[in-house]
C-alpha positions as CSV (number, residue, x, y, z in Angstrom):
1,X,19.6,-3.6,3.4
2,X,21.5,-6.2,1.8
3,X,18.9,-8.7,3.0
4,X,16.0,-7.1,1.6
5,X,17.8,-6.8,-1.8
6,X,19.0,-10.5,-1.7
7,X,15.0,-10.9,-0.8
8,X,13.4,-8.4,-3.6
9,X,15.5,-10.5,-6.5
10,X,14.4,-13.9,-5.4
11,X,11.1,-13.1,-5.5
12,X,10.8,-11.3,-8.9
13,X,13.0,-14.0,-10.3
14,X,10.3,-16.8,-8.5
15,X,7.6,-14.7,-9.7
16,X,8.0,-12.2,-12.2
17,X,4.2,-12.1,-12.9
18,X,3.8,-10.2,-10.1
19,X,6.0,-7.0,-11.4
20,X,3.7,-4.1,-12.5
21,X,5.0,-1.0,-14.2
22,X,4.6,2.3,-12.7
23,X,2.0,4.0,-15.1
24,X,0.7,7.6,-15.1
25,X,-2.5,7.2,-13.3
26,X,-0.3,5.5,-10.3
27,X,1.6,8.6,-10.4
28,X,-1.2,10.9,-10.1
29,X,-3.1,8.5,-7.7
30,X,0.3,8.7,-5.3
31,X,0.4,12.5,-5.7
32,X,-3.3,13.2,-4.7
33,X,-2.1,11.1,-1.2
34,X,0.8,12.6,-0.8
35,X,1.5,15.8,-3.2
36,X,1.3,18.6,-0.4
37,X,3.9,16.8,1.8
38,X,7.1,18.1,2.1
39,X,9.6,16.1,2.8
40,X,13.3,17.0,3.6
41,X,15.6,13.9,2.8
42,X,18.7,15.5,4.8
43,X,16.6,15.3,8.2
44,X,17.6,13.1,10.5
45,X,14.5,11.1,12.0
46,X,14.1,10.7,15.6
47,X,15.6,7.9,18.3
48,X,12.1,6.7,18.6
49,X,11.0,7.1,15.1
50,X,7.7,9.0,16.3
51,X,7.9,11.2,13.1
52,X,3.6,11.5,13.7
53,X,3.7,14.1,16.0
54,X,6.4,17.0,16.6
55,X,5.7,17.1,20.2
56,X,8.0,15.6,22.8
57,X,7.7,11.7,23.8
């Protein structure tokens, strides 16, 4: 993860124009995609992270 941090600050400090707040439409645009999934943050995801489909590989 540290990687990706170390990767996330150089590029916002190379170019900060590029930063765009997270407004209220972007909110309501992300819940109409996503709103009626529920998502369970204790679940461990599978081995073969074929979270698609809940039948066997």
């Amino acid at each position: 993860m540290a990687p990706f941090l170390a990767l996330l600050k150089q590029d916002i400090s190379q170019h900060p124009e590029r930063l765009r707040p997270i407004t209220a439409d972007l909110v309501s645009r992300l819940q109409d995609l996503v709103g009626a999934i529920d998502v369970d943050i204790d679940q461990v995801l599978p081995d073969d992270d074929d979270i698609a489909s809940d039948e066997p590989a």
